[in-house]
N, C-alpha and C positions, 0 to 999 in steps of 0.2 A: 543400330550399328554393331551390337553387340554379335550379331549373327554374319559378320565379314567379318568378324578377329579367331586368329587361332587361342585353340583351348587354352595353352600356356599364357598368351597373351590374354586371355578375358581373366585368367585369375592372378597375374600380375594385375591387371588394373583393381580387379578387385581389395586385394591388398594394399594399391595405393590407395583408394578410397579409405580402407580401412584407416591406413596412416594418414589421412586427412581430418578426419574424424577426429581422432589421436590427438594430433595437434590442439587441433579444432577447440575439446573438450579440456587441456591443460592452458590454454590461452583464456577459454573461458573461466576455468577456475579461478587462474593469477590475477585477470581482470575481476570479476566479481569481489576479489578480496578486495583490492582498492577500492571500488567503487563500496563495498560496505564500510570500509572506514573512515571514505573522506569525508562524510559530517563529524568525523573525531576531530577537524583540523577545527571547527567553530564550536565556540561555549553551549553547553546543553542549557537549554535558557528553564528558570522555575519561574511561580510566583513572587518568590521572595527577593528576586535579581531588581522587579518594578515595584515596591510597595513601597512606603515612605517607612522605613522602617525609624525612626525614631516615632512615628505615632503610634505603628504599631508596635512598638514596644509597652509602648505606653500603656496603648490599648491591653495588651496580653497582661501587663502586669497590674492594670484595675481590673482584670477581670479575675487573676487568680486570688488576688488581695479578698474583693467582693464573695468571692467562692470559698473563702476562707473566713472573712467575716459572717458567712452565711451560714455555714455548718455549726460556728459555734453560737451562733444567735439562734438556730435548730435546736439544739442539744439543750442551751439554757431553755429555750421556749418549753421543751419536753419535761424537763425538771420543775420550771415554776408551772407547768398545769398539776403535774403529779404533786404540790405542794398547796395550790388550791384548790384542786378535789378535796386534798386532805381535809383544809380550813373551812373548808365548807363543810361537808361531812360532819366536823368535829362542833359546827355552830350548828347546824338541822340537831345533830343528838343533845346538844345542851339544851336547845331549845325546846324538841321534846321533855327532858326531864323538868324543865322549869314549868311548864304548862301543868304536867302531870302534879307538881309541887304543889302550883297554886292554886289547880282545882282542889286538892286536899284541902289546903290552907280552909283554901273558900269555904267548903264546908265545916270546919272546926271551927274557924273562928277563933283563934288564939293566936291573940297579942303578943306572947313571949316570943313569937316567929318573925316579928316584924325585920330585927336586924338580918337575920339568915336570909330573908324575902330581899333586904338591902343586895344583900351579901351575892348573892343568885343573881341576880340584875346587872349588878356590878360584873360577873364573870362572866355572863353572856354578852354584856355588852364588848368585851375584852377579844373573846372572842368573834364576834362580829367585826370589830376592825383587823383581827390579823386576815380573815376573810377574806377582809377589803384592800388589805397591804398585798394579799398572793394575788390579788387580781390585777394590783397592780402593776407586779412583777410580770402577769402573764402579757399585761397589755403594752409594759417596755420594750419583751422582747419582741414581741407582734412589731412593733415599730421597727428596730431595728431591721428583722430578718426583711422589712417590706422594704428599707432601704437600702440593704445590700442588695435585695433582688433585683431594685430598678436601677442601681448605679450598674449591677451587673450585664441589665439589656440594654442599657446608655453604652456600654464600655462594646456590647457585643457587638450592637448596632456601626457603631463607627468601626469597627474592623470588620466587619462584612464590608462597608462602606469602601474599604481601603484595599480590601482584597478582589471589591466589583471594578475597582478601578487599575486595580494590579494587573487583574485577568485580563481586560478587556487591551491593555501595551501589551501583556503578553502572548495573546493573539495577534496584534502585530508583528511584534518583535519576531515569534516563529514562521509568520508569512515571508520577512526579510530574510530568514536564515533559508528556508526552506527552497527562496528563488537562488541563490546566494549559493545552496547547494549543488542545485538541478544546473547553474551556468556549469559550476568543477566540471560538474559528468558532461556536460554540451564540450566543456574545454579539454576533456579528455575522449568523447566517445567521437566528436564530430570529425577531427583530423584521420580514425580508425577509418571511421567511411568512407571519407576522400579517398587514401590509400585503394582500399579495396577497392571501389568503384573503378582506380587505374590499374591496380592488378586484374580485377575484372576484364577492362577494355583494352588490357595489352599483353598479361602475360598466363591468361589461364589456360592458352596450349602448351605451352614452356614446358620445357623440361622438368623443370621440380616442379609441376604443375599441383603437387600435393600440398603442399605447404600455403601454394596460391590461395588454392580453393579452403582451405582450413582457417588460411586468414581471414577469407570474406565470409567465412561462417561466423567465426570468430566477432567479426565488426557486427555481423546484422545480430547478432544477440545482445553484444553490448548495446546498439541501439534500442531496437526496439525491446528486450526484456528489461536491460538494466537500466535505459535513462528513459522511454517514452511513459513507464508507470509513475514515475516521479514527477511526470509534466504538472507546474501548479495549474491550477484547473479555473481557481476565482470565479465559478459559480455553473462553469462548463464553458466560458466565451475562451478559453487559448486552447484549450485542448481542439473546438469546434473549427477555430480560425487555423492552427496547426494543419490540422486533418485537412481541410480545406485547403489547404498551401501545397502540402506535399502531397495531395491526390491529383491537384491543376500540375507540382512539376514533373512528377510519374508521369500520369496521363498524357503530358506538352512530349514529355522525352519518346514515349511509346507511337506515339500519332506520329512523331520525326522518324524515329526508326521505321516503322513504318512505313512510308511514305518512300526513305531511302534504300530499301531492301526494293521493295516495288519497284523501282527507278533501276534499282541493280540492277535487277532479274530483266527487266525490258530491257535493257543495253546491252546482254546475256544472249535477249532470246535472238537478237538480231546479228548478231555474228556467226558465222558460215559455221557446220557442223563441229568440221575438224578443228576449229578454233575452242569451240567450245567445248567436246570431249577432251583437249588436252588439260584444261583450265580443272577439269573432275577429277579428283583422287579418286583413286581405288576402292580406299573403303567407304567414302561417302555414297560414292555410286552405289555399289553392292549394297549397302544401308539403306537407300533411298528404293532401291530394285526390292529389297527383301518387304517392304511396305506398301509394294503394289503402287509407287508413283513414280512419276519420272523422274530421272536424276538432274534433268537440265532444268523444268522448270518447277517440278512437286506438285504436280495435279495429278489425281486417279489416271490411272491407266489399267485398262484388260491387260494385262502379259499373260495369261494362259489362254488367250487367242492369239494361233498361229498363224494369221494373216495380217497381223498388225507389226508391221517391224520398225516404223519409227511413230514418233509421237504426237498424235492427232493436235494437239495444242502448242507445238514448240516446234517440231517438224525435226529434232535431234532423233540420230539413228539408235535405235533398242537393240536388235537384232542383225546378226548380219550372217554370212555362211563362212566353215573354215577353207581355208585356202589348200590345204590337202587332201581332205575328204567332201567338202563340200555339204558339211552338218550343220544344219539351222545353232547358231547359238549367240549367247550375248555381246552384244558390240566390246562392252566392259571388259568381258573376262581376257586374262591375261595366255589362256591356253585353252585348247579345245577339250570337252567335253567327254567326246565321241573319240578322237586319237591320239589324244595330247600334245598332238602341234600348238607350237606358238603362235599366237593371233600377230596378224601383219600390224607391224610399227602405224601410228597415226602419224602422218604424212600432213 
C-alpha cells in the first residue's frame, strides 16, 4: 500500500507509527510497574511465618545452652588432660627414682634405710592417686562434653524436624500466593485484551488510529510478557492445558474468519463489474495492482501482458482505454497516463 501514498503521506504515517510505539512503550512501562508491585499487596511468606515457634524456640535455645555447655566442658576437658599428663609424668619420674633407690638399697643392704624405703612408698603411692584423681577429672569432663553433644543433636534434630515441616506449608502457602498473584495480573491484564481485541475490530482505521494500535500493543505485552510467564505451571499440566485452549480459540476464530472472508469475496466475485469497482478504494487497488494481483479477488495476475485487460479468475476489468486519446491504461487510475484526461466516472 505504501507505493499508492504520496511522499508526505507515507511519512506522516510513518511518524504516527512512530507515535504509536511512543504510546505503546510508556503504557508498557506504567503497566509493568504495577504489575511488578502487586505481589506487594500479599505478605512475603518465610519459614518462620509456619514453624511452631514456641518449639522452636525451645529448640534454639537447647541448642545454644548445649553449645555453651559444650565449649566450657571443652576448655575444662583441655585443662584436666594437661593436668594428667602432668600427674602422670610426675608418677613415671617418681617411680623411676624409687626403683633406682631400691636397686641400691638392694645392693647395700642397710637397714638404717628401711624408714626412707617406708618414706619413698608412701610418696609414690601419693602420687599415684593424684594420677588417678586427674584422670578422673578427665573422664568427668569426657561425660559431660558427651552430653551436651548429644542433648545438642536431640535439640538439633527436632528443629530440622520443625523446619522440614515449616518448609514443606511453606511451599504451600507460596503456591496459594503465587495463584492468588497470577489471578491480580488475569484481573488486570485480561479486561486490557478484551478492549483491544474491540479496538482491533472496530476502530483501528479511525482517526486517532495511533493510539488504537499502541493500545493493542500495549495489551499483547501485558499479556503475554507480563502475566503468560507467571502462569503456575503445577508440574507443566495448566500451562499445557492453557496452550491448548487458546491455540483451539486462535485457531476456531481464524478457520471463522476464514471461511468468512471466502464467503465475502464469493458474494464480491459475483456482482456485475461496475458494482464491484466502486466498492474498491483507490489506494487499495493501486496496493493490490502494485503486488501483481488483482484488486477484486487477490490472485496473481500477468499485468505486464498486454493482452490481458480483465481478470482471468474474477472477470473484473484491469485495463481499459482513455476516452481522449485512446491509451491503453488502468481501469483504477483516476487520469490518464498518456494526456492527463480524467478517466470517465463508473457508471
Amino acid at each position: 500500500m505504501s507505493k499508492a501514498l504520496r511522499l508526505s503521506e507515507k511519512w506522516f504515517r510513518f511518524g504516527l507509527w512512530i507515535v504509536a510505539f511512543v504510546f505503546a512503550s510508556f503504557l508498557i512501562g506504567l503497566g509493568g510497574t504495577i504489575v511488578e508491585n502487586l505481589p506487594k499487596v500479599e505478605h512475603h511468606y518465610t519459614q518462620e511465618d509456619f514453624i511452631d515457634q514456641p518449639q522452636a524456640e525451645q529448640a534454639r535455645g537447647a541448642i545454644k545452652q548445649t553449645q555453651k555447655t559444650r565449649q566450657e566442658a571443652q576448655d575444662k576437658l583441655e585443662q584436666a588432660r594437661l593436668g594428667h599428663n602432668a600427674a602422670r609424668a610426675n608418677s613415671a619420674s617418681a617411680r623411676d627414682t624409687f626403683n633406682n633407690w631400691l636397686a641400691t638399697r638392694h645392693v647395700t643392704q642397710r637397714a638404717e634405710q628401711d624408714p626412707e624405703l617406708i618414706a619413698r612408698t608412701q610418696q609414690l603411692d601419693a602420687l599415684k592417686a593424684a594420677e588417678r584423681k586427674a584422670l578422673s577429672e578427665v573422664e568427668a569432663q569426657q561425660q559431660i562434653l558427651l552430653d551436651a553433644q548429644q542433648a545438642e543433636a536431640r535439640a538439633q534434630r527436632q528443629l530440622r524436624e520443625l523446619e522440614q515441616a515449616a518448609a514443606e506449608q511453606l511451599a504451600t502457602g507460596q503456591r496459594s500466593q503465587e495463584l492468588r498473584v497470577f489471578l491480580y495480573r488475569l484481573t488486570l491484564t485480561l479486561p486490557l485484551l478484551g478492549i483491544a481485541g474491540w479496538l482491533f475490530a472496530k476502530k483501528r482505521k479511525s482517526t486517532y488510529w495511533p493510539f488504537v494500535w499502541g493500545f493493542i500493543y500495549f495489551a499483547l505485552f501485558a499479556f503475554f510478557v507480563e502475566l503468560v510467564p507467571y502462569l503456575p505451571s503445577y508440574g507443566g499440566y495448566v500451562r499445557y492445558v492453557v496452550g491448548i485452549v487458546i491455540t483451539v480459540l486462535v485457531g476456531r476464530q481464524a478457520i471463522v474468519s476464514l471461511n468468512r472472508y471466502l464467503e465475502k469475496q464469493k458474494q464480491a466475485e459475483s456482482l456485475p463489474d461496475v458494482e464491484r469497482r466502486k466498492e474498491l478504494s483507490y489506494d487499495t487497488a493501486l496496493a493490490r495492482l502494485a503486488k501483481k494481483v488483482c484488486p477484486g479477488c487477490e490472485r496473481p495476475v500477468d499485468l505486464a501482458n498486454t493482452a490481458i485487460d480483465y481478470c482471468p479468475h474474477c472477470g473484473i476489468c484491469l485495463f481499459d482505454h482513455c476516452g481522449q486519446c485512446n491509451e491503453r491504461k488502468s481501469a483504477f487510475a483516476r487520469f490518464c497516463h498518456a494526456c492527463g484526461a480524467a478517466a470517465r466516472a463508473i457508471s
